[in-house]
N, C-alpha and C positions, 0 to 999 in steps of 0.2 A: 468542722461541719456544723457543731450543735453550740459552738461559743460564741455567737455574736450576743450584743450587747441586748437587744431583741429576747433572746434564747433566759437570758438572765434574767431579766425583771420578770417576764410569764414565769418562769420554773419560781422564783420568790412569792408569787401569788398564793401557793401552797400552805407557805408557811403563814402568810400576810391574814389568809384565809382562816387559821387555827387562833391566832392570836385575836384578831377582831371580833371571832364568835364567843371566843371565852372570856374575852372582857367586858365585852358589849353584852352577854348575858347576865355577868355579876354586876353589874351596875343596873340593868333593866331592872331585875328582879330584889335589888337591893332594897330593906325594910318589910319586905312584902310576908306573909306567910310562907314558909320553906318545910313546913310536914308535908309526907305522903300523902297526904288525903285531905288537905282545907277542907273546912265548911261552905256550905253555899254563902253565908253568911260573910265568912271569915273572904270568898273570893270576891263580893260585890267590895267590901272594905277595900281590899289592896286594888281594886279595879279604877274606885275610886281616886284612890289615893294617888294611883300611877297615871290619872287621867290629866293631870293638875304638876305632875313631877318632871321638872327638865331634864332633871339625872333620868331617869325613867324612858322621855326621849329622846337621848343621845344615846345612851345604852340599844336604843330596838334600832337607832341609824346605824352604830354600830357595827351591830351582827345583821342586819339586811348587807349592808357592804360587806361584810368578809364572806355570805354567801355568795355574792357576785362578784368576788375576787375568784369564789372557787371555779364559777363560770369560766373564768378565764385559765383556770391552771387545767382543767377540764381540755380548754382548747388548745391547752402546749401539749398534753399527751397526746391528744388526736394527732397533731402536725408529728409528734415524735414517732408514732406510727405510722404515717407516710414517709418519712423519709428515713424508718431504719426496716419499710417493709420486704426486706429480702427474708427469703427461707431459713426457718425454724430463728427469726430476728424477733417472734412475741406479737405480730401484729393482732393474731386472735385475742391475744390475752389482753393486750393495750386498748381493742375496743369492747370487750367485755368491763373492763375499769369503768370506761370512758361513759356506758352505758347504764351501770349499778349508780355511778355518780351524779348522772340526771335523773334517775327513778329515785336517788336519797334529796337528794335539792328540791324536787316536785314535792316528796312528801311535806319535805320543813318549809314549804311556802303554803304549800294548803292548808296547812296545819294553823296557819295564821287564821284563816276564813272563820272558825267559831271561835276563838278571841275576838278578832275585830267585831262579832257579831255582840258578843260580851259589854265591849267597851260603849258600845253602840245603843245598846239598849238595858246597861246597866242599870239606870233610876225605876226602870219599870220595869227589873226581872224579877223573877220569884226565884229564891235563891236555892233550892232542888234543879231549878233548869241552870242557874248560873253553874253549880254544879259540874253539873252533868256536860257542859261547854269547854266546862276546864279541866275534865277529865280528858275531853276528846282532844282536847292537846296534849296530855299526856300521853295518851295511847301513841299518837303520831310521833310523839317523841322518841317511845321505843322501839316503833314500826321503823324508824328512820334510822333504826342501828343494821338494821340485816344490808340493806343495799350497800350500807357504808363499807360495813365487813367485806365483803365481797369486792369492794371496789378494793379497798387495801390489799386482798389478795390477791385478784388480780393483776393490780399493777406492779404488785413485786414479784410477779413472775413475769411480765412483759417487760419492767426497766430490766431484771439479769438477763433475761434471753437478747434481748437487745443491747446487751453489754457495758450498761448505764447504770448499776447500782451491781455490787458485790455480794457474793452469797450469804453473807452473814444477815446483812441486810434484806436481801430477798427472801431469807429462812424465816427471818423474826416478820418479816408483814406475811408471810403466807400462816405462821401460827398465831400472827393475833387476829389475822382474818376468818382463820376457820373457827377460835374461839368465839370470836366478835359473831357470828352465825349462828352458833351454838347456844350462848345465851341468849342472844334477841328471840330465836325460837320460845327460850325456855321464858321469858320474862315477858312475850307478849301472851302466856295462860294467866298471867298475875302480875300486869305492869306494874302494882303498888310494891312489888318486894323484887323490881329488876333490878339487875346488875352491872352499872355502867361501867365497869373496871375496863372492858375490852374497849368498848365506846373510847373509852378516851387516851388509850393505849394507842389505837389506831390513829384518832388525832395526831398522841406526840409518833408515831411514826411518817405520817405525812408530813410534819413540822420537821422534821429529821432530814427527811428525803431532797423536801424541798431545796433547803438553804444548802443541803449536800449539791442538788444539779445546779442550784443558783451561781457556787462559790465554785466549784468545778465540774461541769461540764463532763460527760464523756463524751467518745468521739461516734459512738453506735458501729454498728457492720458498715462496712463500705464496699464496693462493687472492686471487685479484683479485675488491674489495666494489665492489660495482657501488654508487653512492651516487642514490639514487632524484631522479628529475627534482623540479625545483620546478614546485606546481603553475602552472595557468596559469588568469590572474585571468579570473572568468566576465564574458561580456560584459556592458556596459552595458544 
């Protein structure tokens, strides 16, 4: 039901999607200032710097594709909940994922808009407002941890109810999901001292899952064939 060859490449998306973000970030951001808190100074410099840098734009091509790889692994769960939507199969839980995961994608795409405003108008920012631009993508950054959480938790209760990932599996994304919640709470009071541990925990379990439904497939709930009586020989 869920093994055509279709079925495989979307579920790899997942994983396709972890990889391309966390490469395509450490190369983006490669030479640039890496403390909690740059200077406005110090972020007009690296703004500079990365305006001019090829590595710089391969790296943000990058991670814009692995976030539209996630688009699409987004859209294998959606299909995997219409076709494993029988009773008590996860369909609530699989569009609650389904839904955390465009409310985390919306924010990491917005979060672009005062950056690109940065890059834009670097030569003639004052570096308090550059600042204060690059902070706002920080904030977005850890704002964009809570929907993720939720998404991981979610869907590891929708792939086990749907009989597509194994409890051990479904236990460890439902506690690094409720972790993953628990600190974004706590790290959007003081995004300089948050906590990514859960953040990318959650990553390597979607990297995990992925290449798991990629490489095999489960078969989900299937509709019970009722096999019709034999008939019954007429009397003598």
């Amino acid at each position: 039901m869920l093994t055509s060859t279709r079925d495989r490449i979307a579920a790899a998306t997942g994983a396709l999607f972890v990889l391309l973000v966390m490469v395509g970030n450490q190369i983006e951001v490669g030479g640039t200032d890496q403390s909690t808190h740059p200077t406005g100074a110090s972020v007009l410099h690296d703004v500079a710097t990365q305006a001019h840098s090829t590595a710089a734009t391969i790296g943000f091509t990058l991670e814009f594709l692995g976030f539209m790889a996630f688009v699409v692994f987004l859209g294998y769960l959606l299909d995997l909940r219409r076709r494993t939507s029988l009773p008590g199969s996860g369909a609530a839980a699989s569009a609650t994922a389904v839904c955390a995961g465009l409310t985390m994608l919306i924010i990491k795409l917005a979060s672009v808009v005062p950056m690109g405003a940065l890059m834009l108008d670097a030569r003639a920012m004052d570096p308090d407002l550059a600042r204060v631009l690059n902070d706002m993508g920080g904030v977005a950054f850890v704002l964009g941890w809570l929907p993720y959480a939720l998404f991981v938790g979610a869907a590891a209760l929708g792939l086990f109810q749907a009989r597509l990932v194994g409890r051990p599996t479904a236990v460890l994304g439902a506690v690094v999901g409720a972790a993953g919640m628990i600190l974004a709470l706590i790290s959007l009071q003081n995004p300089l001292d948050g906590n990514p541990m859960a953040w990318m925990a959650g990553l390597l379990w979607t990297l995990v899952v992925s290449v798991r439904l990629a490489v095999r497939p489960g078969t989900g709930p299937s509709e019970t064939v009722e096999t019709p009586a034999a008939p019954v020989p007429a009397a003598a």
